[in-house]
N, C-alpha and C positions, 0 to 999 in steps of 0.2 A: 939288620934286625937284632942286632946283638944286644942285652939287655933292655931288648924291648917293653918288660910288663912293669921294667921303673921309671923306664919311659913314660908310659901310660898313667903309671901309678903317678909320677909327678904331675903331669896334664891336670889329672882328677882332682889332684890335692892343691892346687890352687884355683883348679874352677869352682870348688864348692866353697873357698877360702873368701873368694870375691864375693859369694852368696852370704855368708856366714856373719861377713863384719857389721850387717845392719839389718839383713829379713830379720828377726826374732825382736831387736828393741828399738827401729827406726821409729816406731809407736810412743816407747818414753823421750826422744827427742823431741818430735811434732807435740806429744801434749805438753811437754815442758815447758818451749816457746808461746803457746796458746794459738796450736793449730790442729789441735786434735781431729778434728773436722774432717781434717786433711787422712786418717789412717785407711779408712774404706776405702776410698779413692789409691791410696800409695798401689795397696794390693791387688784392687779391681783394676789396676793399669794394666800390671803386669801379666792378668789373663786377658785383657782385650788385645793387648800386642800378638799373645802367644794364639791369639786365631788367625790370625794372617801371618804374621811375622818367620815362624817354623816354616810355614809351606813354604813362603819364596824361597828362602833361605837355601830350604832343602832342594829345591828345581835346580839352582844356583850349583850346588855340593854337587849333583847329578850328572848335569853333564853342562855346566861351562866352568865352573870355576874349584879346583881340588879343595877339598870340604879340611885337611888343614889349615890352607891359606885363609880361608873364608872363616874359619875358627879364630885366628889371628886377627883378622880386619873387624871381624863383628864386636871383640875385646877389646881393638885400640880405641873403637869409637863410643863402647860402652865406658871402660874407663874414664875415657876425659870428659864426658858429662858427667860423672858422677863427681870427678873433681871438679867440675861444673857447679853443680849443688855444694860439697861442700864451703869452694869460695864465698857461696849467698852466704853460707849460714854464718860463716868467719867475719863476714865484713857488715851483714847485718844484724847479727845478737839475736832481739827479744824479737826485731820488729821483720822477721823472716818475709820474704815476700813470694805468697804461698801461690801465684800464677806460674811466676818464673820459676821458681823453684820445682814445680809440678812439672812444666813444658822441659827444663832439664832433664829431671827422673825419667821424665816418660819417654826420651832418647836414649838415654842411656838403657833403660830393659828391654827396651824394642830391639836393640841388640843385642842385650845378653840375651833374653828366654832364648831366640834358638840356639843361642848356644849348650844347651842345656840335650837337646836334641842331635846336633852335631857334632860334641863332642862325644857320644856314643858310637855314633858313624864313624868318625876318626878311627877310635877305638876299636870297633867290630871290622876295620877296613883292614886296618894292619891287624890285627889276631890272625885274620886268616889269610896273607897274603905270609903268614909266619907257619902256618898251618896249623893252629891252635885251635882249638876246643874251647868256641864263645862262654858254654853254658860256664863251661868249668875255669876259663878262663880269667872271664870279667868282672866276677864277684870280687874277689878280692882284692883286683884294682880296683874297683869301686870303693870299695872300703878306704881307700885314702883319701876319694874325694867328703866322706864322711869326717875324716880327722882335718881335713882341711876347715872345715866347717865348724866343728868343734873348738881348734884352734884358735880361732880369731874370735867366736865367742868368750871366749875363755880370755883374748886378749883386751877386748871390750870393755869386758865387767870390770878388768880388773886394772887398767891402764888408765893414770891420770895426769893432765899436764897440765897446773895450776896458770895463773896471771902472770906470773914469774918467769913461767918459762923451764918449771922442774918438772920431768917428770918421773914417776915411782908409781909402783903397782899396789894394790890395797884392795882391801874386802870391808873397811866400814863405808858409812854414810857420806864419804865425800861425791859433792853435787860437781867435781869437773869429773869422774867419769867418763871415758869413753861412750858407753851405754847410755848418757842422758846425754851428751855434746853431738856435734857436727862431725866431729874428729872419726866418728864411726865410718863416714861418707868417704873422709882421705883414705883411712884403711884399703876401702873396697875400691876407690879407685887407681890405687898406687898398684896395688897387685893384680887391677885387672891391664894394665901398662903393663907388666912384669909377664903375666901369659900372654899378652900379645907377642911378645916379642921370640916366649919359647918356643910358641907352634911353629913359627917360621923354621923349628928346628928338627920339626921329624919328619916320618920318612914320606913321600910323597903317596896319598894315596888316588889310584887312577879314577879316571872318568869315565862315563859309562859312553861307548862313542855308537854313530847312530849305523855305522856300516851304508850308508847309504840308501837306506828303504826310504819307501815314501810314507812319512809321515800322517797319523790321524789330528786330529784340532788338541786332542786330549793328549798328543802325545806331543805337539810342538808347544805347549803350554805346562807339560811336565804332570798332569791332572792323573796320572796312572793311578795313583794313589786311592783314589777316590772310588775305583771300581774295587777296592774291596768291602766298598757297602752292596754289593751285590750279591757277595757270600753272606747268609745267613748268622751264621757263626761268628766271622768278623764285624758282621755291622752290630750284632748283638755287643757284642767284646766292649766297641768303640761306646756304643751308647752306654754301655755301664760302666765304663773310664769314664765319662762325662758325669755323669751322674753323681760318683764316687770323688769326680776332681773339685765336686764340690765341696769338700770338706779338707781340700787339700791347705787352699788359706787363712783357715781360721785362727787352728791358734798360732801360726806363725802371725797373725794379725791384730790377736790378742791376749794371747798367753804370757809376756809380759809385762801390757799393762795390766792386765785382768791379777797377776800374783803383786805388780806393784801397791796397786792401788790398797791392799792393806797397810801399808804406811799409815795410812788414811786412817783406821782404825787405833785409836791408843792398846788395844788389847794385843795389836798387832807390831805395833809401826818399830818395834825393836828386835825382830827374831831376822834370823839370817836370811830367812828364804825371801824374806817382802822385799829384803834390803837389797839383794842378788839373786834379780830373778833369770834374767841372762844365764848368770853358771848355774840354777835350778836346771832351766829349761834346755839347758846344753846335754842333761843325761840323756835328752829325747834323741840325740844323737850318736851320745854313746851306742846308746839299746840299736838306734840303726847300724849301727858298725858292726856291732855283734852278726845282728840279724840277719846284714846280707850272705855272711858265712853260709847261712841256713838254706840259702834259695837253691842253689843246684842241687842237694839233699831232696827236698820238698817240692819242687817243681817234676825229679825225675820219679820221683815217688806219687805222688798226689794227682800231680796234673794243676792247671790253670784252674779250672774251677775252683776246684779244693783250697788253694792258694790265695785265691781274690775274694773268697768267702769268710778264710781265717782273717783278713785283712779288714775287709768290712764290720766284721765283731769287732774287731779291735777298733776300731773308732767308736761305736758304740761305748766302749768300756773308756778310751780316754780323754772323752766328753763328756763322763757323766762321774768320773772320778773327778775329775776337773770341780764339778758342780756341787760332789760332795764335800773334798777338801779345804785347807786352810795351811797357812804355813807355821803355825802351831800345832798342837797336839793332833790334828791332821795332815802333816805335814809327808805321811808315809802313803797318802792318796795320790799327792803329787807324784813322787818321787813315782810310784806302782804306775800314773798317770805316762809317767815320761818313760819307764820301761814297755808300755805298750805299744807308745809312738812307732817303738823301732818296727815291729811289726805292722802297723796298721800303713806304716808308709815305704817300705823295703819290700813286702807280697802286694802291694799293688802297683809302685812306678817302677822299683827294677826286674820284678818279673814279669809286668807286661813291656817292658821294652823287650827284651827278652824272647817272650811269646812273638811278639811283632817281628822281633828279628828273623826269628825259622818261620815262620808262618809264610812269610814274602817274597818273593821274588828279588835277586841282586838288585838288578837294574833300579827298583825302585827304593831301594833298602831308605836312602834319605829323607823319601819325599814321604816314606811311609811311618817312618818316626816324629817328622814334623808332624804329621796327620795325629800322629800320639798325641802328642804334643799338645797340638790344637784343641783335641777333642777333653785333654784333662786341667792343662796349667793353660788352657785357653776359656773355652766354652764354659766349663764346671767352673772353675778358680775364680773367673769372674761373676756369675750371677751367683754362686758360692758366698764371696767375700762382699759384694755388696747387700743381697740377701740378710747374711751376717751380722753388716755394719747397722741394719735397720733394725734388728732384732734388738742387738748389744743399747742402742741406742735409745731404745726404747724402753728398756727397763734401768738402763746404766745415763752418768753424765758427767762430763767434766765440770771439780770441785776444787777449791783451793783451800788445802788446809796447812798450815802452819808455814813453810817456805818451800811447799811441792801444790803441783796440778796432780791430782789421782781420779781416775775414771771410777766415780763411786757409783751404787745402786745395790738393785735384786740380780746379782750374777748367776745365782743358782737357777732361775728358769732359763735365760738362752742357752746355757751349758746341757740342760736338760731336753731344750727344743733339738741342738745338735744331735744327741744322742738317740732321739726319740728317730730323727731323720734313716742316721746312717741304719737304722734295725729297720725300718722301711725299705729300704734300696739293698738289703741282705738279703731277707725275707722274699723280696722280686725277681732278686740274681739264683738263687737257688732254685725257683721255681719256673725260670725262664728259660735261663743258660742253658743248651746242652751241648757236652763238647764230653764224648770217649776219649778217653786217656790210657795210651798204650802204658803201662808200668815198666821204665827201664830194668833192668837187674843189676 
């Protein structure tokens, strides 16, 4: 267990690394090509998987297969579809072919998202097989899976490799970009190869074994998980993780095309932020890096309510900043936009992982974070981001002006529909939820 929390810390800072190289601007690639069509769908995948896909995963981690290993395998296979996808887009150009290319992605996330879930398990397995203090622990390994994230955005915007064969890093208007290309795809699948290959390197964590009892139907199919919709409190928890996980997709869905698309405006199409919205949109990460800091403070203080409620404002305010700004002389709405993030998305996915964690029983610790899982970057994420995609679409459309495709229209009402949501589903948590919170000291 010897320098285990850089252990950890490494794991993290490349699972979020494989996330990072393309959630935020796979959006300006697909509109690029003229498949915009395609972005509700990219992100509605990734919760339709995450409703099934966590549970098994996590029955799997439980008790047949050590939830490292399964870490590993779920990465090698997420990986090479995604280098899947990239080769369409390499050897097909303009003329993308948006079936194959879909039925790629959608193997390759069906393996990541529970990863997403199971590398916490990993993590929370060995913490305390080290005898560590999860609360206190995991934040700030956490926090590298944030700079992982960060990172490859940042290497996105700003990485180009011409016809030629050169490449060099830049912050003007060049259209080879990582950020607009395919190239984003190899990113995220070279380095999901790379953590395949590290988890085969830590330390084993055990399997929960059955001691020989005689088994119920719910317990040979791993379903334990499920009976914590029978606590009050937990099922409440669960449905407003769903609720709230609808707002999880959005603007990773469309907060880069939505700052691109001023391009599109001459008043616009020359200021830094329309031009790099990628490294804009990358502070919303930073502000998470910060924020996780914040959680074992606030959670032993506050309690869960108090936490998931700060959280919910905070969407409220970076939907509807979102809705005010511009990346001109409003450009400090964004920027206020992206330091909210950290919070509206750090006091709801890693403090309720968190809360899941002490709340549950060992035995089901896996199956009980898939269940997370399912019920936010599942259930929510998806009627969320197609939800979303109807909204955007309906007041927004893709235009072609000068040598770009930009998602033009009225962006200030869906921005404003989002924001109007999350003060709804605040408003309901505050008045529904009840859960006593002993105050550590």
């Amino acid at each position: 267990m010897k320098n285990i929390k850089v252990r950890l810390a490494v794991m993290n800072f490349l699972q979020f690394a494989v996330w990072g190289a393309y959630l935020t601007c796979i959006g300006n690639y697909l509109g690029g090509v003229g498949k915009g069509d395609l972005i509700p769908w990219v992100y509605s995948i990734q919760g339709i998987v995450s409703i099934f896909m966590p549970a098994v995963m996590g029955i799997l981690a439980d008790k047949y297969i050590q939830p490292q290993r399964l870490l590993g395998i779920c990465h090698a296979i997420a990986g090479l579809f995604m280098l899947g996808c990239w080769y369409l887009g390499l050897s097909a150009g303009a003329q993308l072919p948006g079936h194959l290319f879909i039925t790629f992605y959608t193997i390759s996330v069906a393996f990541y998202m529970p990863t997403l879930a199971l590398s916490n398990t990993v993590a929370f397995s060995i913490l305390r097989q080290a005898n560590l203090d999860t609360v206190k622990a995991f934040p700030p390994i956490r926090v590298l899976g944030t700079v992982g994230f960060i990172a490859t955005m940042w290497f996105v915007n700003c990485a180009t490799l011409t016809s030629d064969g050169e490449f060099f890093f830049t912050l003007d208007k060049h259209i080879g970009r990582f950020q607009y290309t395919y190239m984003q795809l190899f990113i995220s699948g070279a380095l999901g190869l790379l953590l395949a290959a590290y988890c085969f390197t830590l330390p084993v964590c055990p399997l929960h074994k059955d001691n020989g009892k005689k088994k119920t139907i719910a317990e040979i199919f791993d379903l334990d998980a499920f009976r914590l919709f029978k606590t009050k409190k937990m099922a409440l928890f669960f449905i407003f993780s769903m609720l709230l996980g609808m707002s999880l997709q959005v603007t990773n869905g469309y907060a880069t095309p939505f700052i691109t698309s001023f391009k599109g405006d001459p008043m616009f199409a020359d200021t830094f932020g329309a031009n790099n919205a990628t490294l804009l949109t990358s502070l919303s990460q930073i502000s998470e890096a910060l924020c996780i800091l914040l959680i074992p403070f606030f959670l032993s203080r506050y309690g869960i309510k108090r936490v998931m409620l700060i959280a919910m404002f905070a969407w409220v305010f970076r939907f509807g900043l979102f809705g005010l700004g511009n990346p001109g002389s409003g450009v400090w709405m964004f920027i206020l936009s992206m330091i909210v993030y950290g919070v509206a998305f750090d006091f709801f996915n890693v403090s309720g992982a968190l809360f899941v964690e002490k709340e549950t029983d060992s035995s089901i610790q896996a199956s009980a974070q898939g269940l997370f899982m399912l019920m936010t970057n599942g259930i929510g994420a998806s009627i969320g981001t197609l939800a979303a995609g109807a909204i955007v679409e309906h007041y927004c459309s893709w235009q072609m002006v000068g040598d770009g495709s930009y998602l033009l229209g009225d962006w200030q009402m869906p921005w404003f529909i989002f924001a109007s949501y999350s003060l709804v589903v605040a408003i309901a948590f505050a008045l529904i939820f009840k859960y006593k919170h002993v105050r550590e000291n």
